[in-house]
C-alpha positions, 0 to 999 in steps of 0.5 A: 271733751265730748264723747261721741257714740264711736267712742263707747263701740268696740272694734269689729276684731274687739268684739270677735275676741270677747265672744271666743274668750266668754264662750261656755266660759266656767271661771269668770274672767276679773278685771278691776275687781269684777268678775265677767262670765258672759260677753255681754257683761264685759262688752256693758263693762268696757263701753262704760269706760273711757278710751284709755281705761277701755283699752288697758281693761281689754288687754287685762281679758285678753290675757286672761283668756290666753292664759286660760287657754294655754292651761286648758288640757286636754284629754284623750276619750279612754280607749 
């Protein structure tokens, strides 16, 4: 089986949702045992995989930052 360019690219929604998890990213987001603080890092990472392992690391990131997000608190300026 051969694999074409098409293949290794990210979905224009794929790439729009790892840009707003790693952005100002603090704590790095761990798939397979790697830890990915920048965009750039993930986007290298999951083009180097195949479809199906791309698609399963995705969802990994993409629940870490939803889970990052619901724990984020936010507190009001002191009055």
């Amino acid at each position: 089986m051969e694999i074409t360019e098409d293949d290794h690219a990210l979905s224009r929604p794929q790439r729009r949702l790892l840009r707003r998890i790693y952005n100002g990213r603090t704590v790095p987001v761990v798939v397979d045992g790697v830890p990915f603080l920048t965009f750039r890092q993930a986007s290298q990472y999951l083009q180097s995989l195949s479809p199906d392992a791309r698609d399963a690391a995705y969802a990994a990131m993409k629940e870490q930052g939803r889970d990052a997000r619901s724990e984020a608190v936010i507190t009001p300026p002191p009055a």
